[in-house]
N, C-alpha and C positions, 0 to 999 in steps of 0.2 A: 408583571413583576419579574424583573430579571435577577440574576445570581452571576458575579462574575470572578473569575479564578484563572489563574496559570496552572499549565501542565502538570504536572507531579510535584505537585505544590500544597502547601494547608491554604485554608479558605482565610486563617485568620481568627480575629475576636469580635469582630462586629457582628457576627451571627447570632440571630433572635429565637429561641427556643422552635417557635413556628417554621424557622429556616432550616436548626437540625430535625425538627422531624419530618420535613418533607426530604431532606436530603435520605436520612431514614428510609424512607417507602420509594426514592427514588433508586437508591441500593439497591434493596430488595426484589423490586420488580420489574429494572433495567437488567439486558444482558447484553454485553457487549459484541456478544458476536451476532447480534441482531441488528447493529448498530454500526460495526465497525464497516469501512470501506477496506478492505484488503489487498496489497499489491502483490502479496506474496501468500501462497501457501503453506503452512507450518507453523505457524508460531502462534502461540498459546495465548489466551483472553487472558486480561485481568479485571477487576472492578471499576469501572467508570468512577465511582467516588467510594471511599473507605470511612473507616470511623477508626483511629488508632484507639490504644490500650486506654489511653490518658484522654481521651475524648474528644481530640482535634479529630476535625474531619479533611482528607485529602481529595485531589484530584488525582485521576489514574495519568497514565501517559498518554493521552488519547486529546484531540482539538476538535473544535466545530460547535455547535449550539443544539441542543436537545429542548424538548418543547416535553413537558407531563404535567397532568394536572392540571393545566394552565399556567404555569407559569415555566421562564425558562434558564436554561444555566448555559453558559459563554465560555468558553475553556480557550484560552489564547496559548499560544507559544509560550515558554516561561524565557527561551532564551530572542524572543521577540521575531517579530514576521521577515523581515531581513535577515537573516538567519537563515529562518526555515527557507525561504523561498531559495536564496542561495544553495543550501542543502538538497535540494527538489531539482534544481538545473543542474546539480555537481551529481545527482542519482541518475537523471535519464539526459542527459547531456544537450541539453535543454541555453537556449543565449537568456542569458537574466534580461529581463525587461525594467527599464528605470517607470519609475515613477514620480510624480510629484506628492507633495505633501507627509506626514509619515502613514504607512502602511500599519504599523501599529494601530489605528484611531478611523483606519477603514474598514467600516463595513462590510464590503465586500470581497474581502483578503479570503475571507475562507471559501465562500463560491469559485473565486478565480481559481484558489489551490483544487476544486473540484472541477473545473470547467479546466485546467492541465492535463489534470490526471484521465479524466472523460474522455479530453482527443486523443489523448497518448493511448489509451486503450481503445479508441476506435479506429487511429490510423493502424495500431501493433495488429490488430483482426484484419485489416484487410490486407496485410502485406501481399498477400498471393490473389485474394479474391474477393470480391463482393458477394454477399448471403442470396445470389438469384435463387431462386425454388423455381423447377421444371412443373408447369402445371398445364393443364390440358384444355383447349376450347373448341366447341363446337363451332364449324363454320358452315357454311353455304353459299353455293355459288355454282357456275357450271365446268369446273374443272375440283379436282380432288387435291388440297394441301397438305394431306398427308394421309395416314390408313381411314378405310370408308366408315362412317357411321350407321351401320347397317338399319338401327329402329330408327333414326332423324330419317334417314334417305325413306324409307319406306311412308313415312308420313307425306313427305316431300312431294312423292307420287301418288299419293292416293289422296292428295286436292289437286291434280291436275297439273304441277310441277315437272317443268324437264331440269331442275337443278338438284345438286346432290348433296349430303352431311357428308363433312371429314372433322376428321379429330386432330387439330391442330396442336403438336406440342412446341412451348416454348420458355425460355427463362424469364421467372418476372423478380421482382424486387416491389413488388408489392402486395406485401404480406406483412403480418404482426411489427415484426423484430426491425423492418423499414421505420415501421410507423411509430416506434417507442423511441428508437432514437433522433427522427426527428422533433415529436415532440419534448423531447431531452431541450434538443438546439432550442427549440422557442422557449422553453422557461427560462434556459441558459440566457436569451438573450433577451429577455424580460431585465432581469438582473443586472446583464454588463452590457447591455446596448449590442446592436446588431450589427455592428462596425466597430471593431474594435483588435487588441494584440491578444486576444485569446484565443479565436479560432484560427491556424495556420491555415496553408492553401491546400496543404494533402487532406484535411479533416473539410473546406470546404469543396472540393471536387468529390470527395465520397456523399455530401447533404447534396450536392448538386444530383445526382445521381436517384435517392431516394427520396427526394421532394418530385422530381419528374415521375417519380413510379406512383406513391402514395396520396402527394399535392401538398401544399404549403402547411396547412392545419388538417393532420388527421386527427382522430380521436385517439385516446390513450387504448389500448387494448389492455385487456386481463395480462396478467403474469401468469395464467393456466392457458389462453391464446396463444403467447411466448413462447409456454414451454412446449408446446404442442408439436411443434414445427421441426422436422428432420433436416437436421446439418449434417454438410460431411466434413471429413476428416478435416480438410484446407479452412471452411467456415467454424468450426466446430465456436471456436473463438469468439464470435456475433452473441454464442449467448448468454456470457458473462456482462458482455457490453449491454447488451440487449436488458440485465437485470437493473446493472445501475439507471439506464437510463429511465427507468422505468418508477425508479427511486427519483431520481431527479425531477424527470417529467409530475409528478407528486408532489414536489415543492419539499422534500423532505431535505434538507440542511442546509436550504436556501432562504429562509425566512424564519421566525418567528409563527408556528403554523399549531393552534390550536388541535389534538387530534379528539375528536364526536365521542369515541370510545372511553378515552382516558390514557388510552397506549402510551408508552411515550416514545415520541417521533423526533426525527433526527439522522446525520451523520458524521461522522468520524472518523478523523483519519489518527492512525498510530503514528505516533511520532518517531518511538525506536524501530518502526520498520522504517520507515523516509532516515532514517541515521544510519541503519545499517547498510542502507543500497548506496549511501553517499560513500561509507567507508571503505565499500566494496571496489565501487570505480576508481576511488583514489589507492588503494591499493593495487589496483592493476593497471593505471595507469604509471605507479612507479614499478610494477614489478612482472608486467606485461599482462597480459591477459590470459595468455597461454599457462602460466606458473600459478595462478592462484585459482584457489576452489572455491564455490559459494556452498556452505553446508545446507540450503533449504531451497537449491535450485537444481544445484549441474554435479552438486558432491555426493557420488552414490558409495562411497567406500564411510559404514559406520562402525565404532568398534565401544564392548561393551566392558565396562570398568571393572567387572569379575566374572570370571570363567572357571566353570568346574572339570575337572580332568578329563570329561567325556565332549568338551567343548561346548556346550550348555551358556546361553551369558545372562547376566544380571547388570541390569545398570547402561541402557544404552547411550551411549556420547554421542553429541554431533556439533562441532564445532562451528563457528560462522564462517572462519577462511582457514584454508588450509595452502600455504606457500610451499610448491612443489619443490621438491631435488633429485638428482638421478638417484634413485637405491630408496629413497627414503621420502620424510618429512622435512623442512629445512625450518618451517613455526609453525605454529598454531596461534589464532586468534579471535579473541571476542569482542563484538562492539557492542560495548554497553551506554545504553542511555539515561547515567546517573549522575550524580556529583562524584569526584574526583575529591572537592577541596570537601569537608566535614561539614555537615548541615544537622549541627547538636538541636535539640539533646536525643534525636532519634533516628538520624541518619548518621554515623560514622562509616568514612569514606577510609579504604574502598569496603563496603559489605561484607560480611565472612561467606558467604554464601559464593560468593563473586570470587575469593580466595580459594575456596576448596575446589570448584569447579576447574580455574582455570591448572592449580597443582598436578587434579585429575588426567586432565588434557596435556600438558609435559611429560607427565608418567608414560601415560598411556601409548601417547606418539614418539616417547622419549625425542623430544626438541626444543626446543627455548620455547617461551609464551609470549603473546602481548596482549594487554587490556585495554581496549582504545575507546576512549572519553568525548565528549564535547568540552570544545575550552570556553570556559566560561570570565567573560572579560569582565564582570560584576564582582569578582573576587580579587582580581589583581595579581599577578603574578602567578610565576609555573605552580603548581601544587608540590606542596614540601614532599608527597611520598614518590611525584616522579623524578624530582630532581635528585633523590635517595636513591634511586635505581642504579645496576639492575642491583635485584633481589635474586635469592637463589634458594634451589631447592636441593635436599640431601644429597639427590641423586645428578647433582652437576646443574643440573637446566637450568639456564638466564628465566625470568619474567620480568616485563619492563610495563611501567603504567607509564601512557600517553597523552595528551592531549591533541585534538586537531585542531584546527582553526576550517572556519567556513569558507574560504577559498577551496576552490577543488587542488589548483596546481601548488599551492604552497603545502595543503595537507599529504601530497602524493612526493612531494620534498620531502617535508622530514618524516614523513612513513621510509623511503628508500634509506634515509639514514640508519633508521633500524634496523634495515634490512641486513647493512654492512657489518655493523654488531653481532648481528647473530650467524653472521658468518664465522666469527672468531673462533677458537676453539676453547671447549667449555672447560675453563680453568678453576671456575666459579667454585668454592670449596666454604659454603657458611659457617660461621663456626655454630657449635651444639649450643642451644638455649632449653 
């Protein structure tokens, strides 16, 4: 029995008492950071599924298919899979792939979004090097290839052998972390066929490589074999990859997968982290790369929203971008993954929460703000509070709510327009309310 819903969305009325109480114990006993696939470090869980005050139940902002109890729940794109996938090539700058038929109504939409992210994390590891481990073998023969094996060679001679033990050291690639991501590739391509536009050619010359070491079908090794294994600095990276695929190799977000315990199994990708990395690029692609800051990545300057005279802080800030200028700050920015246009009677847009924050963040850096949005074409037109813009705050600051559109180059268009705005000089004077 399946359950199916959009992103940060209600489930609706169709729900049979049997459906909220399993959604109930699915609440309770799901944790999404168990669950979540992660691209980024930082940012905060929420609940897979909610129960508002009024008794509707929601989806969190999270996609992919969880399996509990036996039965399972389907969490789609709300702003649909053409969207996201565009949003996914405009984060890691990735060529959109066409497809036929709609994507929407594809089974396999959420594997592929895994089988992206999988190479992109396994080509991003090996940029310097492949995970060899230096291991040691006993050889024999009448020449030494390398330091002597003193107890082998002694036995060697004492059956009547004129050949000698050395200790061969060399690099292998076959060990755990080979063998987890190949088995990755074969569930992967259970799923999308073993020919296909998922796997690029940097991702197949790295399986070329550890299918030679390990062989076509190894066995899945332990995730305590995995962890066993000493990387350095250059590989450290394999064992992140090494984790996922080891979740994938598992069949976990790839099927419909009964779990023997009762656990509940699955993966998940965040949707407002795949929003934020798209806003990112398109923000530096209008405004260079060099000028903008990622607060959960490259942005090490935080500052805290109250300070006691001994310099002491309370309230720490960190904002998503920060657009550099000589002396100072020139914005600050947040990308939020919510509605824009009003979704009554328990969503009014924009949020207070969303308000105080970003006020915060002008104060604090004293420089104009921006809230940047998904634009959502199911509503029809700009949203009445950005086309109201800007708004302003006592202390001079512009904040401007935005929309983007899923284009990478059109959203890094009218993001640079902003940019020109907040160049102005802040005349902005609200009057008292």
């Amino acid at each position: 029995m399946k359950l199916s819903v959009r992103d940060s969305s209600p489930f609706g009325q169709h729900l049979t008492n049997d459906d909220r109480a399993w959604l109930g114990r699915l609440a309770r006993d799901s944790a999404a950071g168990d669950l979540v696939l992660r691209l980024e470090a930082g940012r905060e869980d929420e609940p897979v599924v909610r129960c508002e005050f009024n008794g509707d139940w929601w989806a969190g902002r999270y996609i992919g298919n969880l399996t509990f109890e036996g039965r399972t729940l389907e969490i789609t794109p709300r702003f649909g899979a053409e969207t996201l996938s565009r949003w996914i090539c405009g984060a890691f700058n990735l060529a959109m792939v066409e497809s036929t038929g709609k994507q929407e109504a594809d089974e396999a939409f959420i594997p592929r979004l895994l089988a992206l992210i999988w190479t992109r994390a396994l080509t991003e590891a090996a940029r310097h090097s492949l995970p060899a481990l230096r291991r040691e073998r006993i050889e024999t023969g009448l020449s030494l290839r390398g330091p002597l094996h003193l107890p082998g060679t002694v036995k060697l001679r004492s059956r009547g052998s004129v050949e000698v033990a050395s200790i061969h050291r060399e690099k292998s690639l076959n060990h755990a972390i080979s063998a987890a991501i190949v088995a990755a590739w074969l569930q992967l391509s259970r799923t999308l066929g073993r020919k296909g536009d998922w796997l690029d050619r940097r991702s197949e010359d790295i399986l070329s490589h550890m299918i030679a070491a390990v062989g076509a079908r190894p066995s899945l090794p332990s995730l305590t074999e995995i962890r066993q294994l000493r990387l350095t600095p250059i590989t450290a990276g394999f064992r992140s990859v090494a984790d996922l695929s080891h979740r994938i190799a598992s069949g976990k977000g790839l099927a419909s997968r009964v779990s023997e315990d009762g656990q509940c199994t699955g993966i998940l990708l965040d949707v407002a982290e795949i929003w934020e990395l798209f806003v990112l690029n398109a923000m530096r692609r209008a405004w260079g790369a060099q000028g903008v800051s990622h607060g959960t990545r490259d942005y090490g300057e935080t500052r805290s929203l109250l300070r006691t005279e001994s310099g002491q802080g309370l309230g720490l800030m960190k904002p998503d971008f920060l657009v550099k200028a000589t002396g100072g700050s020139r914005l600050v920015a947040d990308a939020k993954y919510k509605r824009l246009h009003s979704f009554p009677p328990l969503l009014p847009a924009p949020q207070r929460e969303d308000l105080y924050q970003i006020a915060a963040y002008a104060g604090r850096w004293n420089c104009n703000a921006l809230l940047i949005y998904p634009e959502d074409q199911t509503q029809g037109g700009i949203p009445e509070i950005e086309q109201s813009g800007p708004w302003g705050l006592e202390g001079g600051q512009k904040v401007f709510f935005i929309t983007l559109p899923a284009d990478l180059e059109q959203a890094a268009v009218k993001l640079e327009s902003y940019l020109k705005c907040s160049d102005l000089p802040r005349k902005f004077h609200p009057a008292a309310t």
